[in-house]
DRENBA-336291 format. One record per residue: x, y, z of N, C-alpha, C, O in turn. Coordinates in steps of 0.05 Angstrom, whole numbers, plus 5000, padded with zeros to 4 digits. Example, Ala and Ser with C-alpha at 12.3 -4.5 7.8 and 13.67 -1.06 7.14 Angstrom:
2
526448865156524649105156526449345156528549345169/525749555142527349795143525850015157526850235161/
***
This chain:
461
405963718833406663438835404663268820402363328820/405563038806404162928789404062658807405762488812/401662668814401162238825398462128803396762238789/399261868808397661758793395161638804394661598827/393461578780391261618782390361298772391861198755/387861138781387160838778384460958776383260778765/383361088779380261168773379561368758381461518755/377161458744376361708729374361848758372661758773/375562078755374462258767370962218776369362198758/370162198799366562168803365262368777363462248765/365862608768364362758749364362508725362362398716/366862458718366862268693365462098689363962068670/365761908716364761588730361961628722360861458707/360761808730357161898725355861968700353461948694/357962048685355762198659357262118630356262148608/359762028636362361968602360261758599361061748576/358561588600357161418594355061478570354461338551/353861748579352361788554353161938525351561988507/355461988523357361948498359061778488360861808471/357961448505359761298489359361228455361061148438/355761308451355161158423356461408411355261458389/358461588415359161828400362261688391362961798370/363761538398365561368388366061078385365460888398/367861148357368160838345368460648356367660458342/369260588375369960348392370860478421370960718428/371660198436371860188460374360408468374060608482/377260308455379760478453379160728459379960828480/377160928432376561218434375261188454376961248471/373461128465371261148482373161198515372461368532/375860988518377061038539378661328537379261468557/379261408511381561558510379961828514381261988527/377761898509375562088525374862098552374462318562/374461798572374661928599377161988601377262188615/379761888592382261918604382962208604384162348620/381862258581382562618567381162838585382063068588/378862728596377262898616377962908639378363118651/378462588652380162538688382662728683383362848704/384262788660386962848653386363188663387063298684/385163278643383763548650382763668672383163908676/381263498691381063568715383163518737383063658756/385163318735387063268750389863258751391063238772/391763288718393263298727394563608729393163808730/397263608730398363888735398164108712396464288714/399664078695398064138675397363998646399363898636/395863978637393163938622393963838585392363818567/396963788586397963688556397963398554397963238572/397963358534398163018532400162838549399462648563/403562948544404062878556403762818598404262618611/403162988604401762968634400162888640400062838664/397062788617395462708615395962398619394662248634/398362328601398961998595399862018621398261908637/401262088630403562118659401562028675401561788680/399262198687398462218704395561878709394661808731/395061778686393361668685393561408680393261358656/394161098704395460948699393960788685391560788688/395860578661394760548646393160638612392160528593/393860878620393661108596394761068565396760938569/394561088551396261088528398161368527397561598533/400561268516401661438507401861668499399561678490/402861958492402162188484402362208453401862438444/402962048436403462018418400261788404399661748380/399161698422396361588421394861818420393661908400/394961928445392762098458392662338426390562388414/394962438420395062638403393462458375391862598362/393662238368392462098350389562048349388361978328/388562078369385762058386384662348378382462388367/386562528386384462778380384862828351382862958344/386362788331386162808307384362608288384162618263/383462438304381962218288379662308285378062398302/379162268243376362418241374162258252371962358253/374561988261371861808263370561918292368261848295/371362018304368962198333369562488322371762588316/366862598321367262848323365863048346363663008356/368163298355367763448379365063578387364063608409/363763678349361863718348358863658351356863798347/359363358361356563188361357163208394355263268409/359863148406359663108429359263398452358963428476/359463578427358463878451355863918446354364008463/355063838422351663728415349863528444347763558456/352163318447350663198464350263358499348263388513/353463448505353063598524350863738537349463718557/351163918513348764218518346964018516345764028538/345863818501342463738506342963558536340963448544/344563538548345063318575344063538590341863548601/345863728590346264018604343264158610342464218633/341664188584339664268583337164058598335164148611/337563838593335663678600335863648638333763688651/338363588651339263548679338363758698337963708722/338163988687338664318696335764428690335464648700/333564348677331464448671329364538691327664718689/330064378710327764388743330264588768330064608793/331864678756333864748776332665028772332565088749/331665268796332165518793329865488768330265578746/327365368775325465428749324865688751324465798729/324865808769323766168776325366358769324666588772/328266258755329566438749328766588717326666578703/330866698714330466808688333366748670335666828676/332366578645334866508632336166658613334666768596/338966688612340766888607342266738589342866508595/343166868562345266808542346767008546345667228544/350066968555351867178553354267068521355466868513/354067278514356467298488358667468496358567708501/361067288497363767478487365767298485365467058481/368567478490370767268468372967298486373267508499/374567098486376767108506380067078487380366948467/381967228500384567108486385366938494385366928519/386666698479387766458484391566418481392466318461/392866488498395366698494397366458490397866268505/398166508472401166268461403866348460404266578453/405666218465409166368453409566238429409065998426/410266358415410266208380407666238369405466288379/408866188342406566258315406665978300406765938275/406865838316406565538293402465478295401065358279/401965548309399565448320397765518301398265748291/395465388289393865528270392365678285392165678310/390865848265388866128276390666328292389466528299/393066308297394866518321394766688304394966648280/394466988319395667208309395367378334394267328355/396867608323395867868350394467968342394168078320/392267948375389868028384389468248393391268228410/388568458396388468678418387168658439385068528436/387768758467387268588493386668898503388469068504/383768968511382169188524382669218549382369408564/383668958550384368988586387169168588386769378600/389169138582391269288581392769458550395069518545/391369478541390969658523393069558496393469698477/394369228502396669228483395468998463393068958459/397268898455396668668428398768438438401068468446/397068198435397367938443397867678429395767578421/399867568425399767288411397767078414398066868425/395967148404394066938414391966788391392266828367/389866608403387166538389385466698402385966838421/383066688389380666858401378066768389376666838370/377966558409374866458408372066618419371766668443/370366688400367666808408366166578419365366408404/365666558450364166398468360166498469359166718466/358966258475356366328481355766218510356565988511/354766298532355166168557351566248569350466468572/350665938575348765938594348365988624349865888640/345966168633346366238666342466228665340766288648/342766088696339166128697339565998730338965758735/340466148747340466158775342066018777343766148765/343465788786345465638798347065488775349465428774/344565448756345665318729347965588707347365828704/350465448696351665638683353165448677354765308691/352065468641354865298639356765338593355265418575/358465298591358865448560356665298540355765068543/356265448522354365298493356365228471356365038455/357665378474358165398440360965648431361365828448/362665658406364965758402365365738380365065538365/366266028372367265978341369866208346370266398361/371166078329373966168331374766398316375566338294/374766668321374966858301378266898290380166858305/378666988262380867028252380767328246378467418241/382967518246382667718229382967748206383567558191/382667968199381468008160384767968151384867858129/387168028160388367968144390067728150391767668134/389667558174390167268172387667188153388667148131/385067148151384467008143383967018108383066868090/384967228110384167348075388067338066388867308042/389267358080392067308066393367558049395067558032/391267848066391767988053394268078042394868098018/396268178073398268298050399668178029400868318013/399967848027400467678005399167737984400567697964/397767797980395467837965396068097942396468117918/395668347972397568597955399568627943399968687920/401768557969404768557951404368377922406168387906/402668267918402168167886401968217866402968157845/400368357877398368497860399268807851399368917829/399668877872401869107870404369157895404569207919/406369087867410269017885410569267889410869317913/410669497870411369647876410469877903412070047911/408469857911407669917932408069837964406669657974/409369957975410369868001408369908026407170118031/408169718040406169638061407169768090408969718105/404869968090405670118124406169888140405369658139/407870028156407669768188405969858217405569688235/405270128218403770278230400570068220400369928200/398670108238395670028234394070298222391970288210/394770398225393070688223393770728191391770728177/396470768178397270738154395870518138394370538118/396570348150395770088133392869998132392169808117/390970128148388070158140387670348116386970288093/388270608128388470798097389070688070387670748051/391970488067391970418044389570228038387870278022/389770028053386769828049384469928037383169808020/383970158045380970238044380270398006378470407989/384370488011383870647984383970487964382570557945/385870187960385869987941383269737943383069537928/381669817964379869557971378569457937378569227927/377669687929376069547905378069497885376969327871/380769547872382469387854382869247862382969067845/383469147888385168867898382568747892383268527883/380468757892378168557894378468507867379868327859/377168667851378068627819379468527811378868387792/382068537822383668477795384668087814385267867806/384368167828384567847855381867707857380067797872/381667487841379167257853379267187872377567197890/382067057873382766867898381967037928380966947949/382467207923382767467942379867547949379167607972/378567547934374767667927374067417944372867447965/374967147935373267007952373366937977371566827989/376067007987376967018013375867218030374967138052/375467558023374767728032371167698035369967828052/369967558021367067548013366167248047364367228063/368967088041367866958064368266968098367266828117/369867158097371167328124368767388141367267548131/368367328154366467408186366567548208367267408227/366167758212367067918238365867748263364567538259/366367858293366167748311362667798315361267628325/361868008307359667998299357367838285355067818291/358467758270357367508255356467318263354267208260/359667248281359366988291357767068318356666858326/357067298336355567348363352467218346351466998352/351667398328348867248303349266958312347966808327/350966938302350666618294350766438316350366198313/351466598349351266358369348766518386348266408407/347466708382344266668389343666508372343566298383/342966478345341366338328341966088330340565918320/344766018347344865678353343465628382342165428385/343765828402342065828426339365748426338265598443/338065868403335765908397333965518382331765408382/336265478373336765158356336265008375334464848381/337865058382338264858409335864878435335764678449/334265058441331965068455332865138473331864958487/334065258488335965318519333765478527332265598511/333465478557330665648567331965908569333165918591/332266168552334166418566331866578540330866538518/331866778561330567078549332067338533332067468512/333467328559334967538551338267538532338867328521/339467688530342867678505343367808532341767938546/345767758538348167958554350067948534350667768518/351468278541352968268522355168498532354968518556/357168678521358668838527358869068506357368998487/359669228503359969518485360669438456359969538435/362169228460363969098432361869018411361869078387/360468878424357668778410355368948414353068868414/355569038416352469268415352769438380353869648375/351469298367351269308342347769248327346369058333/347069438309343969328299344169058284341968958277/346368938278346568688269345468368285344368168278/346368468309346068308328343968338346342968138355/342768668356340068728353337968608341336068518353/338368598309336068468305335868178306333568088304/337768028308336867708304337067668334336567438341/337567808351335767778384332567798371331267608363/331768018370329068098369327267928353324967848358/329167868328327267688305327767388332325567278336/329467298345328567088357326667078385326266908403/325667378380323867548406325367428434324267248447/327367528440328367588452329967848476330768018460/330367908494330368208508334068158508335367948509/334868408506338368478498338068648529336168748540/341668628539341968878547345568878555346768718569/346669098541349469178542350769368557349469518572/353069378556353969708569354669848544355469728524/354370078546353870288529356070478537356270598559/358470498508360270618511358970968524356571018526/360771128529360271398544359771608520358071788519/361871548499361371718479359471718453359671878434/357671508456355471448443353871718437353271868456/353071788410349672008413347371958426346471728421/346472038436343171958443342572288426344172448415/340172288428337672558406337672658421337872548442/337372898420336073058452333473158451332273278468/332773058424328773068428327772878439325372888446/329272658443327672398455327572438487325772318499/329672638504330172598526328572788541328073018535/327972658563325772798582327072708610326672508624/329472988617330973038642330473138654330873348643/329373218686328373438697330573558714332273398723/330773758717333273868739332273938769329973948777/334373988782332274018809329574128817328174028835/328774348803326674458808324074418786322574598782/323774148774322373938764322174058728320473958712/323774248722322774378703325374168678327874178682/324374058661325673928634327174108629326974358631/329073928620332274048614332474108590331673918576/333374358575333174378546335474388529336874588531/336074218512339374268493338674388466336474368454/340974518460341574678450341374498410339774538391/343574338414343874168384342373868397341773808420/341973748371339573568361341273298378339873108385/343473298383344873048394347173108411348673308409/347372918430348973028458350472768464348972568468/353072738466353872478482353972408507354772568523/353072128515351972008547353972168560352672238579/356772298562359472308584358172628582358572778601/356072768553355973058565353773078585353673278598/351672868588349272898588349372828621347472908634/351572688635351372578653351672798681349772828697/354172938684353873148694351273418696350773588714/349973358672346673578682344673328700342473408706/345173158704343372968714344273008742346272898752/342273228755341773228791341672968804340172778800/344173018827344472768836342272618857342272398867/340072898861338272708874336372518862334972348874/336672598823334772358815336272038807335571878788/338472018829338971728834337271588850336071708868/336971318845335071218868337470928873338270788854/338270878903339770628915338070378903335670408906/338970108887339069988881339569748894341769688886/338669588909339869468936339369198919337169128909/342669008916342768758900343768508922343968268916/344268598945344368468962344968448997342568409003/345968449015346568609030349068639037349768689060/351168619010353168759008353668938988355969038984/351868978974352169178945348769298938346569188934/349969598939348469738942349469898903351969898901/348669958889348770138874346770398871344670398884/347370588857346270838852345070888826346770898808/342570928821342070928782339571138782337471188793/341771268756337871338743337471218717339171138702/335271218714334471088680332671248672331571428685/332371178643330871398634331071338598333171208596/329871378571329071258556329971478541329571718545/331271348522332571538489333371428465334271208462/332971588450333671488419336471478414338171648420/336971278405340671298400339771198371337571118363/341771238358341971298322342671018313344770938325/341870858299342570548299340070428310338170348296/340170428331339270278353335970268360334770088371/334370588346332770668366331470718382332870898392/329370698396328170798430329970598453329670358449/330970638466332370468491331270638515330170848520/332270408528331670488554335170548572336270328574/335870638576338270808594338670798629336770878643/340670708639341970568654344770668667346970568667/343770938680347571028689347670928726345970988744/349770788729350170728755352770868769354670998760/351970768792355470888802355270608829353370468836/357270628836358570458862358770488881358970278895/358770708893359270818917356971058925356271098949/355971198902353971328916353571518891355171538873/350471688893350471898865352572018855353772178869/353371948831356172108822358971958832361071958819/358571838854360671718861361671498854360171298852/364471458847365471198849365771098810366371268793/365470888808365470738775363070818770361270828787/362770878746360570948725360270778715362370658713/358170638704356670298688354270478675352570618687/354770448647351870578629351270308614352970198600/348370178621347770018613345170128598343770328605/344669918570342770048553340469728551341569538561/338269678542336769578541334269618522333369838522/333269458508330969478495328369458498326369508484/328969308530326569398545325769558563325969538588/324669748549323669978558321369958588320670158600/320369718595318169728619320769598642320069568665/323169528634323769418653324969688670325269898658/325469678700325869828718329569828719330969718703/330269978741333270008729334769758752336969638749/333269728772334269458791334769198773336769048772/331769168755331768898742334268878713335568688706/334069108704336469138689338569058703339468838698/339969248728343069108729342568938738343668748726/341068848758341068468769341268248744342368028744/339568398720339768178698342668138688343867938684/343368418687346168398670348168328686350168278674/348368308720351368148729350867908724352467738733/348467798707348967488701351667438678352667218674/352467688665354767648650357267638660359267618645/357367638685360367588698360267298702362267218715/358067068692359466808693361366628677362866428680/360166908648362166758635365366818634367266718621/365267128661368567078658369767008677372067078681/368466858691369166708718369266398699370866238708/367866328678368766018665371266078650372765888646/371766288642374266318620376666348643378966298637/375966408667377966428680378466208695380866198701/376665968706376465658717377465558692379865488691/376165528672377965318637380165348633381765188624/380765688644384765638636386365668653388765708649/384965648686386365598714386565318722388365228736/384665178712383664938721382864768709382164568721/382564808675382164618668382764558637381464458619/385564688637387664668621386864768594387864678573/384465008595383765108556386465218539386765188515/387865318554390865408542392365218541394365248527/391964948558395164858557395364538537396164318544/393864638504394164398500396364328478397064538467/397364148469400364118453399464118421401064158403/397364088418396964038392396764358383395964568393/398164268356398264518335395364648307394764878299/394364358303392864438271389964488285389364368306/388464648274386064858288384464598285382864668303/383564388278381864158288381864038310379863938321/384864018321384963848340384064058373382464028391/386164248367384964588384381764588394380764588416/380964568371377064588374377364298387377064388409/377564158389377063818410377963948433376563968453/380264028432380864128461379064248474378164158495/378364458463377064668479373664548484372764618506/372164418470369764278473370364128489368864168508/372263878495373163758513372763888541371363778559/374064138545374664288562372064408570371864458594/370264468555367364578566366064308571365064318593/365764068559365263768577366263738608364863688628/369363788605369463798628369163968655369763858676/368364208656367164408668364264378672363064468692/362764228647359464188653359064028673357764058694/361163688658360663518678361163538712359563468729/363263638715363763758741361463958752361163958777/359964128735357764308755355464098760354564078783/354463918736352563728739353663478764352163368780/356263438764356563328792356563438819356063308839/357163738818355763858844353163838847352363748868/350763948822348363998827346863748830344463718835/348963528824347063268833347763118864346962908873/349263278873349763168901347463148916345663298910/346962938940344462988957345863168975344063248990/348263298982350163479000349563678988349763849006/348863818966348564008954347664288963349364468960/345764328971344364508991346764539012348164739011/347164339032349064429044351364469044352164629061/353264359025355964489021356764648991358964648979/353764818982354365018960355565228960356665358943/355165268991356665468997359465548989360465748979/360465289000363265298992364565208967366965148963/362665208951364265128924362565338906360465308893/364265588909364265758896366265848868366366038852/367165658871369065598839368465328824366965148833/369665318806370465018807372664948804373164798785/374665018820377965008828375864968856374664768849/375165028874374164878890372264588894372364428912/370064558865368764348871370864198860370863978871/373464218837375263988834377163848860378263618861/377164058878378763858897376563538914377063338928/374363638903372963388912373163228901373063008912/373763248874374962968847378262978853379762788846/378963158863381562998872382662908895385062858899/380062878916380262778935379462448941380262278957/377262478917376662208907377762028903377461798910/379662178882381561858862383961868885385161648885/384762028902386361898914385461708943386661528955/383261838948382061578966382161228956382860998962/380461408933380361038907383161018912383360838928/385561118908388860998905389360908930390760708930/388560988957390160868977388060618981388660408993/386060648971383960388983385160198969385859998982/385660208934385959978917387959918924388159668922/391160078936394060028942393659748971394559518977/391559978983390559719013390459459001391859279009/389259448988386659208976389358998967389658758974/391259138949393158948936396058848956397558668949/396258928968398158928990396758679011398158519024/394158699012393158559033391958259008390458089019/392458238988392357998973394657868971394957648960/396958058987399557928984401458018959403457878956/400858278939402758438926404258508941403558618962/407458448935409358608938408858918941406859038932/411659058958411759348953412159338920410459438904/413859248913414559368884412659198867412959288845/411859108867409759048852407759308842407359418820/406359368879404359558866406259778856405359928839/408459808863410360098860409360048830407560178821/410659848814410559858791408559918770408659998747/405959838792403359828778402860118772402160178749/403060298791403660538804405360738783403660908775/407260788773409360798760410460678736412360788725/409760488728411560288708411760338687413060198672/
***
């Protein structure tokens, strides 16, 4: 149900103030809280519902004009964010330990008009997805968690235009429809198509893997001064690319570590039950063979709270790429038992408790990807051309910050944190708000002597 709205949300009311010098005038300046109250409140999260829901509003045909106007840009204002973010949150949880998590979410569409769309492959269910796929950077440092930063990845042959490119270059050659085919040919024509194609050379030369861009949002983390130590990260990214520009920004990493990985088997020092080192046969062994010789009494319980108990041993090895790590096999339910979690690390003094406690700090950022497109409309916006998309979605991490910075500034805070363990929970407090503000201001005008249809209209019109 869509009702309307006569106030901006308390998150807005408190903090849209210090991005007003970020637009041209007063107009933009309103059409930004409206776009944020819109996001947190109405049903869902497109312009049109936005205008609907927000009386007084401009039009959706404004609003869409608003986010395409080059004179504010999204970029200064997620600039200002993160330094609000960083500055508000600095004394919060000083004892913690601050955490950068990297990864990338699909942004799932019907239709291909949308720029950047293509199909994605989705790990979660093993298929391919119409979607965008923004690479996210997300801050955590005890209570504080909130997004940094996003770059939107394309694949090599949306963004390189490849098979246009080929069928060009060469007609007579017909293009597998299979993936597995159509890498093979790629790989065997890569250097003529480059050759004999500029247009093509310089497209392929500026292509970026998701990799790249993981580089490039530590090294903006790092810009930006955010208090965090450690990279969280997942299997996808566990790469020496991204290894080293952690380290060069002296920094501590730690991932999960696919099963079928090499480790050396000169580096490893396993004992079996009767304390005597375990000896292999060839120079390299993969984690899924190595795990079964590991006696289940050299697990030690892991106690993360007093509802989760895990099981780990750790223990230090050379993996090829990567070199000396420190090694991380857990289970869930008890030695051997239950889900397997192989987490890897570069710090070798840390213990295997402080490892996984460090690394469930990466489940915040899929608890925000899952609040942004439950709650605060990152999928549901109308616009088509990939400029206005990027407003959206910065928008959309504004509005998720402002909302945590309006919990963490409550003097109630301490006592009702409990219960706002989402933020689909702390938003019903902003929408308990504006409709308080609506029945008070409806009181207020009724009792000056407005007509019913008056305010109806005011209401509606």
């Amino acid at each position: 149900m869509i009702f309307p709205v006569l106030h901006h949300t308390p998150a807005v009311t408190s903090y849209a103030r210090n991005f007003k010098g970020l637009f041209p005038n007063v107009p933009e300046y309103n059409h930004f809280k409206n776009y944020l109250s819109g996001l947190m409140l109405a049903e869902r999260k497109n312009y049109t519902q936005i205008a609907t829901t927000i009386v007084g509003s401009a039009d959706e045909t404004n609003i869409s004009r608003f986010m395409k106007n080059p004179l504010w840009s999204a970029e200064k204002v997620n600039n200002k964010r993160v330094s609000i973010m960083r500055e508000r949150t600095k004394y919060t949880d000083s004892w913690a330990m601050g955490c950068l998590a990297i990864d990338d979410t699909l942004d799932e569409h019907v239709g291909s008009l949308f720029d950047y769309i293509a199909k994605h492959y989705d790990h979660c269910d093993g298929g391919y997805k119409l979607a965008q796929n923004p690479v996210t950077s997300h801050f955590v440092k005890g209570k504080v968690s909130f997004p940094v930063d996003f770059r939107c990845y394309r694949t090599y042959d949306e963004s390189t235009d490849w098979a246009e490119h080929f069928s060009r270059n060469f007609p007579d050659i017909q293009i597998p429809k299979t993936s597995k085919k159509r890498k093979k040919l790629k790989k065997k024509y890569e250097k003529d198509l480059l050759e004999a194609d500029a247009v093509f050379a310089k497209k392929h030369n500026e292509f970026k893997t998701k990799i790249s861009f993981a580089v490039e949002l530590v090294n903006n983390a790092v810009e930006r001064k955010l208090d965090f130590f450690v990279v969280l990260f997942d299997s996808w990214y566990l790469a020496p690319e991204i290894i080293e520009a952690i380290e060069k920004a002296k920094k501590a990493w730690i991932s999960i570590l696919k099963k079928d990985r090499n480790l050396e088997t000169q580096s490893l020092k396993i004992y079996d039950e009767e304390g005597k080192r375990i000896r292999f046969e060839n120079s390299k062994i993969k984690v899924n063979e190595l795990i079964p010789l590991i006696p289940k009494s050299k697990y030690k319980a892991v106690k993360i709270d007093k509802d989760t108990t895990y099981y780990a041993f750790t223990f230090t090895a050379n993996i090829p790429t990567l070199g000396k790590v420190r090694l991380v096999i857990s289970y869930d339910k008890g030695p051997g038992e239950g889900r397997c979690a192989i987490l890897v690390s570069g710090q070798l003094n840390w213990d295997a408790r402080k490892i996984v406690t460090t690394y469930l700090n990466r489940w915040n950022i899929e608890v925000f990807y899952k609040d942004a497109k439950q709650n605060l409309g990152f999928s549901d916006y109308q616009c088509r051309d990939v400029a206005a998309i990027k407003k959206h979605w910065y928008l959309a991490f504004c509005a998720y910050s402002l909302i945590k910075l309006s919990v963490m500034s409550s003097p109630l805070y301490e006592k009702w944190e409990r219960q706002l363990k989402t933020i689909g929970v702390a938003m019903k407090r902003q929408v308990r708000y504006v409709i308080e503000q609506l029945l008070i201001t409806c009181h207020r005008l009724l009792g000056q002597g407005k007509s019913h249809q008056q305010v109806f209209n005011l209401l509606f019109g």
